[in-house]
Backbone bond lengths (Angstrom), bond angles and torsions (degrees), N, CA, C in turn:
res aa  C-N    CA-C-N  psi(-1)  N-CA   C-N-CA  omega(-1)  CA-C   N-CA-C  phi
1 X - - - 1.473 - - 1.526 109.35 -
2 X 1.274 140.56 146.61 0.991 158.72 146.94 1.450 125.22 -57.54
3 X 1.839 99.70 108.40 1.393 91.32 -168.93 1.524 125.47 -62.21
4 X 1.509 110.54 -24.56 1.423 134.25 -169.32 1.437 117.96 -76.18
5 X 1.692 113.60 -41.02 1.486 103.28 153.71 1.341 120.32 -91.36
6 X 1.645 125.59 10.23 1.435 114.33 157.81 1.812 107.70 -68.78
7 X 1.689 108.16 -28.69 1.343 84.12 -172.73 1.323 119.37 -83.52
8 X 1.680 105.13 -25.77 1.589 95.71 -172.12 1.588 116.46 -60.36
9 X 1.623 107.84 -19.18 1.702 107.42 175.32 1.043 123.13 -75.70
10 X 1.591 117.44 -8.74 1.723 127.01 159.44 1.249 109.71 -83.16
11 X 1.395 121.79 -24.55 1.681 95.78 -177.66 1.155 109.48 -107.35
12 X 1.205 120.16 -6.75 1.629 118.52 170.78 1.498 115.94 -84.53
13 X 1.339 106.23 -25.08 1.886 109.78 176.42 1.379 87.89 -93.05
14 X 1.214 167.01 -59.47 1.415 138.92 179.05 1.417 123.25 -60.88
15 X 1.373 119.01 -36.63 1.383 95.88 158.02 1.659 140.10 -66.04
16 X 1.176 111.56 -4.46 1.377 122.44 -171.33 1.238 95.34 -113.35
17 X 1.466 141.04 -49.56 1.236 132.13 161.40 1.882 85.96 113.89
18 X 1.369 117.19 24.21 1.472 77.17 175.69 1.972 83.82 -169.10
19 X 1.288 112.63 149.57 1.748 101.71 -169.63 1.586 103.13 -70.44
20 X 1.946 122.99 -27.66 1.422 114.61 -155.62 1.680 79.59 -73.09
21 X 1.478 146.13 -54.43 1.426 114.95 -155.55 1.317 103.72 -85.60
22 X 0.989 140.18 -12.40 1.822 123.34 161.86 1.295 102.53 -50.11
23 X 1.293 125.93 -36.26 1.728 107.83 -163.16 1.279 86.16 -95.41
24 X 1.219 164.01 -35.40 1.413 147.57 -149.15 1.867 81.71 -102.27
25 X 1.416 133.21 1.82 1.276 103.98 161.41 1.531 114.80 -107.22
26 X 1.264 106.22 8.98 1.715 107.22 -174.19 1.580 92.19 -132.11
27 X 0.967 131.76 1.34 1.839 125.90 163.31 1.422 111.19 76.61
28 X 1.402 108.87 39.40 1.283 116.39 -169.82 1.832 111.02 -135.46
29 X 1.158 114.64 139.66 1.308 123.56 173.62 2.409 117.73 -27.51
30 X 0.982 132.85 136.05 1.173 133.06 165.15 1.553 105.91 -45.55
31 X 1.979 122.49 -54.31 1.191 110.22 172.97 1.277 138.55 -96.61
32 X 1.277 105.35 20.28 1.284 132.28 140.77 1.280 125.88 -33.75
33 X 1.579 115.01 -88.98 1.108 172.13 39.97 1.726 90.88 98.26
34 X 1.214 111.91 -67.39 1.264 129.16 160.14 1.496 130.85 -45.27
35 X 1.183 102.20 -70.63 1.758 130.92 151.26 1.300 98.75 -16.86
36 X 1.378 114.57 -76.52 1.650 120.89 -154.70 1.893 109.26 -64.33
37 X 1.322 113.50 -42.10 1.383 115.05 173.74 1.076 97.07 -69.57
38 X 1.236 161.14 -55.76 1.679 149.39 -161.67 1.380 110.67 -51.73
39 X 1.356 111.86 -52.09 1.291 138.38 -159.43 2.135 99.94 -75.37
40 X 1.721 102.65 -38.72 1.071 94.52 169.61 2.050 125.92 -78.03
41 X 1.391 95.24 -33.50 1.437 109.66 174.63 2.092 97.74 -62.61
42 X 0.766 153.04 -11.19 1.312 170.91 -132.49 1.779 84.52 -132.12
43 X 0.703 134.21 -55.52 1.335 122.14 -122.03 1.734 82.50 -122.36
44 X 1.520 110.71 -31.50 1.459 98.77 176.88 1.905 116.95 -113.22
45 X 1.664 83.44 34.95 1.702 81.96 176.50 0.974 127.55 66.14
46 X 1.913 140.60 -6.22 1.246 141.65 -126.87 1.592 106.29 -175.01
47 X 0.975 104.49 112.68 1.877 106.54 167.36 1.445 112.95 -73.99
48 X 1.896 101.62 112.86 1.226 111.78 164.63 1.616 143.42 -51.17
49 X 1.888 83.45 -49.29 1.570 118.69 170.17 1.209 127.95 -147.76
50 X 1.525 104.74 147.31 1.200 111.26 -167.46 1.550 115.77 -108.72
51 X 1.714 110.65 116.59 1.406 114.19 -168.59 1.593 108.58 -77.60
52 X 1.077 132.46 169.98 1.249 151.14 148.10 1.500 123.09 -137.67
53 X 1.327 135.18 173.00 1.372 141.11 179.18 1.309 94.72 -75.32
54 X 1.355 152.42 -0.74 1.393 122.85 175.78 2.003 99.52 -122.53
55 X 1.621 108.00 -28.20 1.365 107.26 -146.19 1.502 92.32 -130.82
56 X 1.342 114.09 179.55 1.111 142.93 170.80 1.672 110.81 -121.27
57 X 1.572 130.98 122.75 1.539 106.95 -176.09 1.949 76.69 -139.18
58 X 1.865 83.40 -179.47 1.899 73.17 -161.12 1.734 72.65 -131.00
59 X 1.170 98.38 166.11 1.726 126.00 175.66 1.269 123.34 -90.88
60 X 1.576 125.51 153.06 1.359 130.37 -168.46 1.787 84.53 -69.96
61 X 0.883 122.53 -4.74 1.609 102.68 -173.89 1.460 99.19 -105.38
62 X 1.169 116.09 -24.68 1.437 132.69 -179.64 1.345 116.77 -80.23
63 X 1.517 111.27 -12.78 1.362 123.43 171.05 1.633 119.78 -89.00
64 X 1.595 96.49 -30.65 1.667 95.98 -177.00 1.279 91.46 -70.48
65 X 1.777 117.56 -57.72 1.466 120.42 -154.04 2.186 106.75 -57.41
66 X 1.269 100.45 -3.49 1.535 100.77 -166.99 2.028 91.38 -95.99
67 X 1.334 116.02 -29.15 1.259 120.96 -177.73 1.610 116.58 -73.48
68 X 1.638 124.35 -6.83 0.981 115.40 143.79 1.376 130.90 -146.66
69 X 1.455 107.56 22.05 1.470 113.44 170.17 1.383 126.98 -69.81
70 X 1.666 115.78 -6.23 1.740 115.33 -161.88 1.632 76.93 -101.91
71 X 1.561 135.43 -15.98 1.672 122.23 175.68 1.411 139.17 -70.50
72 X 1.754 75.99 -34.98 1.544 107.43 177.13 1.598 103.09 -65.97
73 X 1.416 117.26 -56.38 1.743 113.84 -160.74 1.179 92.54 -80.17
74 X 1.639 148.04 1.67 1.675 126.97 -172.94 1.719 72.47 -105.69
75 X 1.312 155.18 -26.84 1.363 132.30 -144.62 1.774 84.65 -91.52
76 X 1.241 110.60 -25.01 1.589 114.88 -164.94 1.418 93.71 -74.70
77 X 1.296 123.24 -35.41 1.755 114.68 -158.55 1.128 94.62 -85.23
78 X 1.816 117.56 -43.80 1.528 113.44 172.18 1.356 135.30 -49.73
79 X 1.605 116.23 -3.38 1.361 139.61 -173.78 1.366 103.30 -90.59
80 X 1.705 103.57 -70.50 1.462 115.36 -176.70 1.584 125.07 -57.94
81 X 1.731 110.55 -34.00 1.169 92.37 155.28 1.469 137.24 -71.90
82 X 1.041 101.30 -4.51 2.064 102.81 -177.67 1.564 110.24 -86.27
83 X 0.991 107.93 -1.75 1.808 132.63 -171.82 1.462 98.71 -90.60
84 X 1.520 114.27 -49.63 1.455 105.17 -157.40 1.946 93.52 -120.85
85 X 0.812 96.39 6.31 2.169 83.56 -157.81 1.853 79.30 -81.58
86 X 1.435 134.14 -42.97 1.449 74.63 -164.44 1.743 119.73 -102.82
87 X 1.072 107.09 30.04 1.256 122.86 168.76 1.999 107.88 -92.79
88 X 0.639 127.90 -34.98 1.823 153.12 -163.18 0.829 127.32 -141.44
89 X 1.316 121.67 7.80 1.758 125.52 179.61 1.707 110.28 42.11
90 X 1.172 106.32 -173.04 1.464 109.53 178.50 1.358 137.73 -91.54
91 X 1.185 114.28 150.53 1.790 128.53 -146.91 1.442 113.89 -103.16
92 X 1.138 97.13 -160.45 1.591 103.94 157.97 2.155 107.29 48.58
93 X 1.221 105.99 172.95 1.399 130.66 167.40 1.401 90.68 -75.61
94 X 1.527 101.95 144.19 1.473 122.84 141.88 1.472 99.70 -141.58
95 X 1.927 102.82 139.62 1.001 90.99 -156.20 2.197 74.34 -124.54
96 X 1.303 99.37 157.19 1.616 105.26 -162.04 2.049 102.52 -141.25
97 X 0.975 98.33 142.81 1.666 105.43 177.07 1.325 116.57 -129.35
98 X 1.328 128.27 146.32 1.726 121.08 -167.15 1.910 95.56 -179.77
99 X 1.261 110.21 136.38 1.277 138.88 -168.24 1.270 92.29 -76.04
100 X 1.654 103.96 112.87 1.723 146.99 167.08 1.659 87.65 1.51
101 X 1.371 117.94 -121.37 0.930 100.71 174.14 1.578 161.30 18.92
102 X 0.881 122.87 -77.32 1.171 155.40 171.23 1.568 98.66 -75.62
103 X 1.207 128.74 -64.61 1.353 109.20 165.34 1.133 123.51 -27.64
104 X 1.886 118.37 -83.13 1.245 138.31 158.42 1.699 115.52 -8.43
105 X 1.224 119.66 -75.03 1.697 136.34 164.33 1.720 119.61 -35.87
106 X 1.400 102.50 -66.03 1.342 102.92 178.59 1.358 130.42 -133.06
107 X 1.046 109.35 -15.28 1.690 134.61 -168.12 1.754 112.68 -67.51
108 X 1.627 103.17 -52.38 1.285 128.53 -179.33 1.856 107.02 -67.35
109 X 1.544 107.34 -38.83 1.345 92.15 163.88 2.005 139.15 -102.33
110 X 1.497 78.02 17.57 1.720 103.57 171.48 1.289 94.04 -86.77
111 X 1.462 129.79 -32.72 1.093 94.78 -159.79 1.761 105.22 -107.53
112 X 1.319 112.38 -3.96 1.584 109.76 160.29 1.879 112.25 -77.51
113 X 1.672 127.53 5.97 1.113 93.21 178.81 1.680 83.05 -105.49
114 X 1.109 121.76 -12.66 1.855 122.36 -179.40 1.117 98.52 -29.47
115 X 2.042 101.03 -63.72 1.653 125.66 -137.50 1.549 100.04 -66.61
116 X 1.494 121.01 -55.29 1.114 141.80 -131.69 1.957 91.12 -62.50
117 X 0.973 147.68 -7.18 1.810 137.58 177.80 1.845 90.96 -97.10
118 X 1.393 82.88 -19.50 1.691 83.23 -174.08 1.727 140.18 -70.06
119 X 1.444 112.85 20.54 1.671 100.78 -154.16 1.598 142.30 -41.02
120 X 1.284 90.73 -4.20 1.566 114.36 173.36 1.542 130.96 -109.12
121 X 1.239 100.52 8.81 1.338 114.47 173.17 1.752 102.78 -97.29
122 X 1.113 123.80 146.28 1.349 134.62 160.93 1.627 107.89 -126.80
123 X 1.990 96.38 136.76 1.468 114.16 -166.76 1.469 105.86 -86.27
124 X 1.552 158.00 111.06 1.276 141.44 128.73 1.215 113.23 -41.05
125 X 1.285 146.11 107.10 1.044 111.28 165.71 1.606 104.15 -133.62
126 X 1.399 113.59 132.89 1.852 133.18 -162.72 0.945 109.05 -97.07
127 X 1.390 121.50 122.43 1.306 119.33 174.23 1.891 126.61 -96.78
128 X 0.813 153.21 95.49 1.479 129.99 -146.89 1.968 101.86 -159.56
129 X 1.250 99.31 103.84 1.652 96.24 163.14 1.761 125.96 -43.25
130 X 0.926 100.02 -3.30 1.688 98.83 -171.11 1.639 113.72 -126.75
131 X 1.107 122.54 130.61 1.481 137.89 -130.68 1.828 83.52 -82.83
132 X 1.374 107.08 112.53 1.870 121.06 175.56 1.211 106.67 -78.05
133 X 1.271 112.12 152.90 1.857 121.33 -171.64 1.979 72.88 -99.73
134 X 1.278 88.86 128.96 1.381 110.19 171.94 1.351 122.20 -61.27
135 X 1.456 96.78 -46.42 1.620 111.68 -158.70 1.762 98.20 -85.40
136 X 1.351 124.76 -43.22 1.301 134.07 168.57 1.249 115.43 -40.24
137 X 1.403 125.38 -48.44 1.130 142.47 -154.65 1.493 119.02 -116.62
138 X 1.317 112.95 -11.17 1.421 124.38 141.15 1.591 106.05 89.48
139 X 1.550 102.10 33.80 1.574 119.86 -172.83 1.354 104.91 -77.54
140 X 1.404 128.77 152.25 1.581 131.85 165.03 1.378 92.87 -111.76
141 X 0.746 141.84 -24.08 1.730 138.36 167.41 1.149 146.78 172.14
142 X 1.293 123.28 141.74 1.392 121.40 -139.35 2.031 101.16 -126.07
143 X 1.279 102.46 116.83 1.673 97.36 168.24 1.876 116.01 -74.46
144 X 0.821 117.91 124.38 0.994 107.78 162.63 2.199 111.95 -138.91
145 X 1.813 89.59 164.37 1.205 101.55 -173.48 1.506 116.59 -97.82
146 X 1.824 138.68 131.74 1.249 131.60 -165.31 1.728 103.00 107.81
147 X 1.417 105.84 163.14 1.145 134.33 164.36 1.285 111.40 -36.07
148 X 1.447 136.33 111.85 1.463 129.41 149.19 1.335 123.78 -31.47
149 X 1.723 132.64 96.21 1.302 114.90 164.47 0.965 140.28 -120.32
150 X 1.612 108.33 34.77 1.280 113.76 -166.95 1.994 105.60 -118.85
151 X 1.366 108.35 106.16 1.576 87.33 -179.56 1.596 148.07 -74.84
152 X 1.184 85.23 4.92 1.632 104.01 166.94 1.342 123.99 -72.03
153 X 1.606 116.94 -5.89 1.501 132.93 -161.44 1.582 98.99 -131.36
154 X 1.495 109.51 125.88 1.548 114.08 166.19 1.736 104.47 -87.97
155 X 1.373 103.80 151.09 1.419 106.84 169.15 1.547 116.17 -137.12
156 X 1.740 119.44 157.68 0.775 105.96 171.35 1.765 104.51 -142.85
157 X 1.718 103.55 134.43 1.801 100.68 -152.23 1.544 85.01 -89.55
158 X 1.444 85.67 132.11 1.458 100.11 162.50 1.781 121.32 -102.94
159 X 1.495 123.51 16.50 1.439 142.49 150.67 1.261 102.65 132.93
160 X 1.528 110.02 -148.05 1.673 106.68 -136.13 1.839 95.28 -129.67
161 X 0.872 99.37 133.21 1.519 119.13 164.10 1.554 107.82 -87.18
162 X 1.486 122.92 126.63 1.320 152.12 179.20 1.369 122.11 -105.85
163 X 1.404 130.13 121.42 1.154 122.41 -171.40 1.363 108.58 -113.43
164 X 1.491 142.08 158.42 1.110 142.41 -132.31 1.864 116.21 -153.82
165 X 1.181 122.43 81.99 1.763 109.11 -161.82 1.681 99.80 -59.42
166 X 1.211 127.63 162.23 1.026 134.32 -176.27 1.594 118.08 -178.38
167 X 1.624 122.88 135.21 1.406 140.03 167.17 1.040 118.66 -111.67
168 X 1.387 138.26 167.87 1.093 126.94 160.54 1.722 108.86 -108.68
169 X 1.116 102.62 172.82 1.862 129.10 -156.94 1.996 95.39 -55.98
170 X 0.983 107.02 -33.66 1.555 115.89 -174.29 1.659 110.85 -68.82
171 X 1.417 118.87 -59.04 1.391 141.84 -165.82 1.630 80.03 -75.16
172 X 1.677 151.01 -48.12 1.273 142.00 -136.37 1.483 80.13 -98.96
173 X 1.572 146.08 -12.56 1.390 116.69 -161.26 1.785 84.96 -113.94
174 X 1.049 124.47 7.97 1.720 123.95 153.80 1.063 139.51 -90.47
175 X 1.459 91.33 -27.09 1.943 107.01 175.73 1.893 106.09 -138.18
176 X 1.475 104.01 125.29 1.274 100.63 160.45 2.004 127.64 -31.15
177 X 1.110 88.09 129.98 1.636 85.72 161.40 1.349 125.01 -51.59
178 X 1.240 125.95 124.52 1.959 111.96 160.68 1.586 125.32 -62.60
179 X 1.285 75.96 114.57 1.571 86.79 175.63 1.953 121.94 -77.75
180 X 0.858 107.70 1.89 1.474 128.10 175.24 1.277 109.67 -141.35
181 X 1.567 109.10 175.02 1.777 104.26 175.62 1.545 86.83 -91.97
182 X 1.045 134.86 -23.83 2.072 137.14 -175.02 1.544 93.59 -40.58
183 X 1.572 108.31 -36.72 1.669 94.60 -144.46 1.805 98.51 -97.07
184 X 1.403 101.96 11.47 1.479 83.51 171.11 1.646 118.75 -87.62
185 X 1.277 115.53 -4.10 1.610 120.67 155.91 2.033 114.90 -37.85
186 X 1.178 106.33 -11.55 1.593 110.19 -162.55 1.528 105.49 -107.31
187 X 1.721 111.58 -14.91 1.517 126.16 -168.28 1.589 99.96 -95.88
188 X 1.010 78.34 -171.32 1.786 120.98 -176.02 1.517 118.31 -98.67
189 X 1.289 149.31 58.07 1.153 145.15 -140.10 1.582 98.83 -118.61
190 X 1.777 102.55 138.38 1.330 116.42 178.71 1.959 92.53 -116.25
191 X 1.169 96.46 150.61 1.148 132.28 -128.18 1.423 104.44 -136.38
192 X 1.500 129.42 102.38 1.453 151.56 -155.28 1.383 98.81 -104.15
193 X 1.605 143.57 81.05 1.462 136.88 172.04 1.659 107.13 -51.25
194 X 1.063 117.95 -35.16 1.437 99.62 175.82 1.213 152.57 -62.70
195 X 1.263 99.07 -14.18 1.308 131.84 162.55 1.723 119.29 -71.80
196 X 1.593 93.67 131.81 2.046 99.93 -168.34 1.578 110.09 -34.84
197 X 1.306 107.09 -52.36 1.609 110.07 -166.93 1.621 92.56 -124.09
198 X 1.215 117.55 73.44 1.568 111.72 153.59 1.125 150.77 -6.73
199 X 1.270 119.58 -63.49 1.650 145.30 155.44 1.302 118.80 -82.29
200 X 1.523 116.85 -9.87 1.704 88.13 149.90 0.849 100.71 -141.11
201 X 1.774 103.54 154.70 1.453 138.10 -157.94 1.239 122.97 -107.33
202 X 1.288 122.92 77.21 1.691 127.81 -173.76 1.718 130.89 -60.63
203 X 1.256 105.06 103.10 1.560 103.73 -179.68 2.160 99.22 -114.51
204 X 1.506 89.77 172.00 1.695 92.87 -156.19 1.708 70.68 -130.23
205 X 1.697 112.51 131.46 1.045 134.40 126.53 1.708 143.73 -127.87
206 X 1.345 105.65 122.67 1.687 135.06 -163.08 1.580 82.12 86.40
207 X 1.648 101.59 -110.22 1.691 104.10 -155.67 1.560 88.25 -126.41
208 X 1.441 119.56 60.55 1.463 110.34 169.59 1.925 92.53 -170.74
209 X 1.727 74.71 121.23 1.771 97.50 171.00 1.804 119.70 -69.69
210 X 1.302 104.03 145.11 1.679 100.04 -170.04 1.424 92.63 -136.16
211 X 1.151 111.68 98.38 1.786 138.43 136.10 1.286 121.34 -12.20
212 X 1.335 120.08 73.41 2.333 82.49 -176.23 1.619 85.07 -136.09
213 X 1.407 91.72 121.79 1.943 112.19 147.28 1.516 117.02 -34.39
214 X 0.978 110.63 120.45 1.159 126.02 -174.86 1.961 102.94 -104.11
215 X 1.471 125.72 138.78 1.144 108.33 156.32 1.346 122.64 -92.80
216 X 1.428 139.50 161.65 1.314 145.19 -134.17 1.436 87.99 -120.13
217 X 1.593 134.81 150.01 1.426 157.22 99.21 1.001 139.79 -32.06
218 X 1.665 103.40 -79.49 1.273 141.49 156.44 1.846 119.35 -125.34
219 X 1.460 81.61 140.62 1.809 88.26 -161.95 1.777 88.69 -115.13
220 X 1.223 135.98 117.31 1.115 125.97 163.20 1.439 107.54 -148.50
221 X 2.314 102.94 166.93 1.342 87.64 -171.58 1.551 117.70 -107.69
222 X 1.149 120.10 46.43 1.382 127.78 163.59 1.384 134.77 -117.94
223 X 1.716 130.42 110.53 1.213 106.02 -178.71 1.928 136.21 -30.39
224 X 1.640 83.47 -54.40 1.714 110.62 174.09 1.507 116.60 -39.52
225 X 1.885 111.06 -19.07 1.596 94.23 -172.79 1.326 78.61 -107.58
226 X 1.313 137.57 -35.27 1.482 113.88 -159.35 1.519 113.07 -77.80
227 X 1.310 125.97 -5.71 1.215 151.56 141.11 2.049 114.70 -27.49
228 X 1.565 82.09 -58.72 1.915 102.16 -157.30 1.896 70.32 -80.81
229 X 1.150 118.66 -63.15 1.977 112.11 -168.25 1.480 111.20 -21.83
230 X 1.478 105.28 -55.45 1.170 117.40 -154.21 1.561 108.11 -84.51
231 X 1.168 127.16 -10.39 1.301 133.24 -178.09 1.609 91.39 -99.78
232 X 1.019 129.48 -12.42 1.579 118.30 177.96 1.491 106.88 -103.38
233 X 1.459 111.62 5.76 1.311 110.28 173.82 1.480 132.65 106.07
234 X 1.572 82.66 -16.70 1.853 105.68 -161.39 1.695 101.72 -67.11
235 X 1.678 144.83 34.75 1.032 132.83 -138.47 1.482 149.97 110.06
236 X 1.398 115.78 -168.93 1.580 110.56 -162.14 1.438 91.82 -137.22
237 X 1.358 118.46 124.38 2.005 120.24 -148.69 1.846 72.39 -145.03
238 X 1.849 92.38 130.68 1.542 112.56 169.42 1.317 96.43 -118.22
239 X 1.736 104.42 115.46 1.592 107.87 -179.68 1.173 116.37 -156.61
240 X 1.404 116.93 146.50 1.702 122.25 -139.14 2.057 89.17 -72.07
241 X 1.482 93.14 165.61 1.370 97.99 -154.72 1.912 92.35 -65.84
242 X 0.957 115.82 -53.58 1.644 103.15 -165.24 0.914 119.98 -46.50
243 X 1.275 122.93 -10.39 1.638 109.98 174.02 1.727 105.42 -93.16
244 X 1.086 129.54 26.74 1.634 131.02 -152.28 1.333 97.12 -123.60
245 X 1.647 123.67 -53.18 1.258 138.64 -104.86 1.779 91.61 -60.21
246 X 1.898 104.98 -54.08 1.286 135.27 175.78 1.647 123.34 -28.22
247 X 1.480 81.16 -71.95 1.806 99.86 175.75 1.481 124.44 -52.40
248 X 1.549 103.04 -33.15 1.703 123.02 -173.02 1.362 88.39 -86.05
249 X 1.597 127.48 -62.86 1.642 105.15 162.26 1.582 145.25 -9.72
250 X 1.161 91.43 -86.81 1.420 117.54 165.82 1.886 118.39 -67.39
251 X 1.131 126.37 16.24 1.132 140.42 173.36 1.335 117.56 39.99
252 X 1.606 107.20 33.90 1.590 101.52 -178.75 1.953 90.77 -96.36
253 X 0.910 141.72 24.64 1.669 160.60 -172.25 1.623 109.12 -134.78
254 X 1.031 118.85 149.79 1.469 136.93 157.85 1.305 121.50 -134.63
255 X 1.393 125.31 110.19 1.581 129.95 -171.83 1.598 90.67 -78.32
256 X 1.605 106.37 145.17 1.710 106.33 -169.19 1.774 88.80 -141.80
257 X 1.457 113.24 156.75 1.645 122.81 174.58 1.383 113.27 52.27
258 X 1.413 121.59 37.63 1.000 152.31 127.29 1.128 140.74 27.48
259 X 1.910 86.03 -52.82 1.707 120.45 -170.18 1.654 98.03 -88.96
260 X 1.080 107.79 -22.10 1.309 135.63 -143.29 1.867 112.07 -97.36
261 X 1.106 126.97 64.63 1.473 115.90 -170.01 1.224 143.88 -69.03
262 X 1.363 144.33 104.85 1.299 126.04 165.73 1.219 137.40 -22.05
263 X 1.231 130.86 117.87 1.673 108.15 160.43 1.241 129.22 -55.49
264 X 1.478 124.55 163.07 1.391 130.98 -159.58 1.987 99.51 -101.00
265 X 1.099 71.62 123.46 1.936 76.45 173.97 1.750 116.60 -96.40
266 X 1.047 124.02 84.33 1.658 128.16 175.68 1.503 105.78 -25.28
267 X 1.566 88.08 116.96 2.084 97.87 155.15 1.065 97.24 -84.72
268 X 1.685 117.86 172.93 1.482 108.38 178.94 2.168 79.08 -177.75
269 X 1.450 75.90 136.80 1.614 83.22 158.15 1.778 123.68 -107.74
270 X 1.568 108.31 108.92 1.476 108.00 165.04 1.020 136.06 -114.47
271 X 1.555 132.96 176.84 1.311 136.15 -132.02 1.246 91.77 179.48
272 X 1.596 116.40 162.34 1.439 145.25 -147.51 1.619 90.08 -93.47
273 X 1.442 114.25 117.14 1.629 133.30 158.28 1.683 94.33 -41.28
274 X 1.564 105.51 138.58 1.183 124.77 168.73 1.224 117.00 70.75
275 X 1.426 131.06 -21.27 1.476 118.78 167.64 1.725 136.40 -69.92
276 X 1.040 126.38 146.67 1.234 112.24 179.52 1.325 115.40 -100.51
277 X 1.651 103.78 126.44 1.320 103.27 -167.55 1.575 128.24 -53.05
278 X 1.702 123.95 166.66 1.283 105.44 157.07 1.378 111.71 -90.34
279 X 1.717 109.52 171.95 1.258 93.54 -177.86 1.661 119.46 -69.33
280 X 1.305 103.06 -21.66 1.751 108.70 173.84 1.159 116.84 -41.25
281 X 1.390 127.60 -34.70 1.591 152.29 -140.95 1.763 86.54 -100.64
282 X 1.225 115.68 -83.76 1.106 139.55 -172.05 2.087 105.23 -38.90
283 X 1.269 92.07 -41.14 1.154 123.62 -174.97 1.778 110.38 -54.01
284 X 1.230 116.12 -62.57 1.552 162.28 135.95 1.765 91.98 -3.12
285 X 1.315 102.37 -87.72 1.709 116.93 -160.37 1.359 113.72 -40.52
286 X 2.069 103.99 -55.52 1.403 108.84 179.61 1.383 122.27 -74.17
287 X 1.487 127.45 0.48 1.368 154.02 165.82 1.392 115.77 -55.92
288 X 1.379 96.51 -75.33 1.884 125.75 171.52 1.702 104.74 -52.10
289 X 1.575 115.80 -37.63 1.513 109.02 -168.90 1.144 107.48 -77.91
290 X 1.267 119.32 -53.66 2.165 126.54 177.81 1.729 95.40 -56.87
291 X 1.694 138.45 -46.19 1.194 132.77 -174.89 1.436 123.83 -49.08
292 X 1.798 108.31 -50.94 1.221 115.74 -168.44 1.803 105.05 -71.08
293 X 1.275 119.06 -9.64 1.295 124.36 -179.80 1.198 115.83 -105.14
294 X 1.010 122.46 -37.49 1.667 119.16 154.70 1.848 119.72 -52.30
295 X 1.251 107.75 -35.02 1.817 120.75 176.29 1.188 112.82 -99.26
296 X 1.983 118.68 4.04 1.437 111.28 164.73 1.798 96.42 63.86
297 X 1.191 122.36 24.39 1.805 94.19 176.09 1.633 108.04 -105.86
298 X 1.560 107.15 -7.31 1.301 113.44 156.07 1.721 133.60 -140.11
């Protein structure tokens, strides 16, 4: 047996809590999957985990061995790739997560210019508005937009996402422009759920932020539609600049309050406290940081 895929089937079935997603995260059979933890509990005298008909639960021995087995196999990959990357570039899965959006927009093609020296690398890459347990889900790293608040996760910001009020030319020759952020109480406002506080819309003038409730139109949870709303007229859509750049181009958009700035919301790429990266990973971050500045998206 292989000590190395006995471990990855311990730390991938304890982190997931269950043998069918360890194997659908390592591409391997359930009795497989199975196989390999037996064979390791076998081999170390000691039950890791303890099965039942509904669950998967793990052991005080299964707990130490889980406290440094996910260090050991990233220090190993971090080995093996330094062996082969510059002969073969880089291998293996990397598997990556980033908010719908923003995936879709820019994320998805960060990560075809990463890949492209790469032919042996294969991209996961997840798209999902809602903040993924990393370790469950078997992520090496996840961009996300906002404040870091989770402390189990290191981050490192690679800059700022800007958000942008905007109508289009149709909706502006029916209703005055706002001349303040006060006066958008009088509009038509579409309405971004993904965002912390939805309905209100924070702009900063001199050195003091201004809060104002906005009433709703359309309430939806994608920048990209409240984007498409607002170009059809339906309203006044606050949405981070990359999804704009085009529309404000091509003048089917009007950037409005002007004077008036958004605060900057930090992208940031994070990753699991205490692990040591691979170099793929590592690889990734300083990639994304020179990218987003070369494409202006941060």
């Amino acid at each position: 047996m292989d000590l190395i895929d006995g471990l990855k089937a311990f730390v991938a079935t304890a982190q997931t809590g269950s043998f069918t997603a360890a194997a659908e995260r390592l591409g391997m059979s359930n009795r497989l999957t199975s196989k390999y933890v037996a064979e390791l509990e076998q081999r170390l005298g000691v039950r890791v985990l303890q099965r039942t008909t509904r669950k998967v639960g793990i052991t005080s021995a299964g707990e130490e061995l889980l406290a440094r087995a996910p260090a050991l196999l990233d220090e190993l990959d971090a080995m093996l790739s330094a062996v082969t990357e510059d002969s073969r570039g880089f291998s293996g899965t990397l598997r990556v997560s980033a908010p719908v959006t923003f995936g879709e927009t820019y994320v998805q093609g960060l990560m075809q210019r990463f890949a492209a020296p790469h032919p042996d690398l294969t991209i996961d890459l997840r798209l999902n508005d809602s903040y993924v347990d990393l370790a469950a889900e078997g992520v090496d790293l996840a961009f996300r937009i906002g404040p870091p608040d989770q402390p189990t996760l290191k981050a490192r910001k690679l800059g700022e996402i800007r958000s942008v009020l905007v109508a289009s030319p149709a909706y502006l020759a029916e209703h005055p422009a706002p001349k303040r952020p006060e006066d958008l109480v009088h509009h038509r406002c579409i309405i971004d759920t993904n965002r912390r506080r939805p309905a209100h819309w924070v702009f900063v003038e001199g050195a003091q932020e201004n809060a104002v409730a906005v009433p709703s139109r359309f309430m939806v949870n994608s920048a990209r539609v409240a984007r498409d709303l607002a170009v059809a007229g339906q309203g006044i859509a606050f949405c981070p600049r990359f999804v704009l750049d085009d529309d404000l181009e091509a003048g089917r958009l009007v950037s409005l309050l002007d004077g008036f700035a958004a605060p900057g919301h930090p992208i940031s790429a994070v990753y699991l406290e205490g692990r040591t990266l691979p170099l793929k990973v590592r690889a990734l971050i300083d990639f994304a940081l020179r990218d987003m500045r070369q494409v202006a998206i941060a």
